[in-house]
N, C-alpha and C positions, 0 to 999 in steps of 0.2 A: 703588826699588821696582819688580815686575813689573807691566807691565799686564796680563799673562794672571789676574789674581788681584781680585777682588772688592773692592770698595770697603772692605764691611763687614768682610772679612777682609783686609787691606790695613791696616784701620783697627783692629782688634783686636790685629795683630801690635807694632804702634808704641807700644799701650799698653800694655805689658809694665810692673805695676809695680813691681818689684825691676829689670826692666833701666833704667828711669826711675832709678831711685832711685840706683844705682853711678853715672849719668851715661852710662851705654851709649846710643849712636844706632845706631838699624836704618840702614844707607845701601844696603843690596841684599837683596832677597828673592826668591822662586820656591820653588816643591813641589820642596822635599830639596837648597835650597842658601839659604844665608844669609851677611852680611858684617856684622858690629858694629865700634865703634870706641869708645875713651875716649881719655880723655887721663888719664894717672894724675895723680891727690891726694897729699897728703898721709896724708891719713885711709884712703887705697888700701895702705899700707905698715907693714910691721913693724917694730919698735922699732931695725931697725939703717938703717932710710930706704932697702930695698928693697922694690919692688912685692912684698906680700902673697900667696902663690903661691893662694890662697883668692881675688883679685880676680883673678888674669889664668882661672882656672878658673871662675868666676862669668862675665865677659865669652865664652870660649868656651860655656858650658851655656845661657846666656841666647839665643846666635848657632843654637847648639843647638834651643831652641824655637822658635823663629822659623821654620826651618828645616824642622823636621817638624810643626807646626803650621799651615804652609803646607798643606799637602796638603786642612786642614780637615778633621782628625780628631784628636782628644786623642793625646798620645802621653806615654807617663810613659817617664824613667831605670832601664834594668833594673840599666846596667854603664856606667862613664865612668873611663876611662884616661886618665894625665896620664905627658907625661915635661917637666921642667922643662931647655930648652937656653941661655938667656942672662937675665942680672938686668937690668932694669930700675926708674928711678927716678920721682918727681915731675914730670914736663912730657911724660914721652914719651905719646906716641900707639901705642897697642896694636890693631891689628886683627886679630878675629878671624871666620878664612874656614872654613864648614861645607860639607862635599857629601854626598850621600847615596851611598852604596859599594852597598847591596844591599837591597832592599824583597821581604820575602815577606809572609805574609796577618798575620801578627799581632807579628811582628819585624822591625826592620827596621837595619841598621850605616851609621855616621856616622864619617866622618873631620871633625878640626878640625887647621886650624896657628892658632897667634897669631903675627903679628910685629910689629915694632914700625917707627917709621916709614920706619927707613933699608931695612925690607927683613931684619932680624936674625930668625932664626929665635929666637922666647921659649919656647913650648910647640908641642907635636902632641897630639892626644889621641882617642882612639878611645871611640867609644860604641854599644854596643846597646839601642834604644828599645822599648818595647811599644806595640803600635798598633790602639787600641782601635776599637769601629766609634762613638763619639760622636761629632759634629758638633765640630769649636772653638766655630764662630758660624753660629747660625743665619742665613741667607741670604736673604735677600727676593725673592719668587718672581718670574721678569721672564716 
């Protein structure tokens, strides 16, 4: 986690609960970059015992909020692109790395890759976010 980033906001981002719930851990953050990781399930995969391409897009989207939520302003999914490059199973470890590509007043674009532990490129995915002026978390005044 960054230290340039607020306790409170620090502490809101980690409680993500659908990233909780996949099993995702936050392990990097900062305003317009983020880093998640699972380890895939069972229950993470489609009936032929491949990673569910709905879970590795779940771990990027989730690395996603993190990411522009950071900034500590709501930001909603206008547009989220996916290209799926390698199948993964039950044990692997999937990270996924978010950066911010371009921020203007009320849009702003996101690259994601996911790879998996060796280093295999899984997905890339591109997104355009809307960037509302709300607070994430209110802040306690120092």
């Amino acid at each position: 986690m960054s230290a340039d980033l607020s306790p409170e906001l620090r502490d809101a981002l980690a409680a993500d609960p659908f990233a909780n719930w996949i099993g995702a851990a936050l392990d990097e953050v900062s305003a317009g970059h983020a880093r998640m990781s699972l380890t895939v399930r069972p229950e993470h995969c489609g009936p032929h015992g491949l990673t569910h391409g709905g879970t590795i897009m779940a771990l990027a989207e989730a690395a996603l909020a993190a990411a522009t939520h950071a900034h500590n302003r709501v930001h909603l999914a206008l547009n989220v692109n996916v290209t799926f490059h390698s199948a993964t199973r039950p044990g692997d470890h999937l990270i996924a790395t978010v950066d911010e590509q371009r921020a203007g007043g009320r849009t702003a674009g996101y690259a994601m890759t996911v790879v998996d532990q060796g280093g295999t490129l899984v997905a890339t995915c591109q997104a355009v976010v809307y960037r509302t002026r709300e607070p994430f978390v209110e802040l306690a005044e120092t």
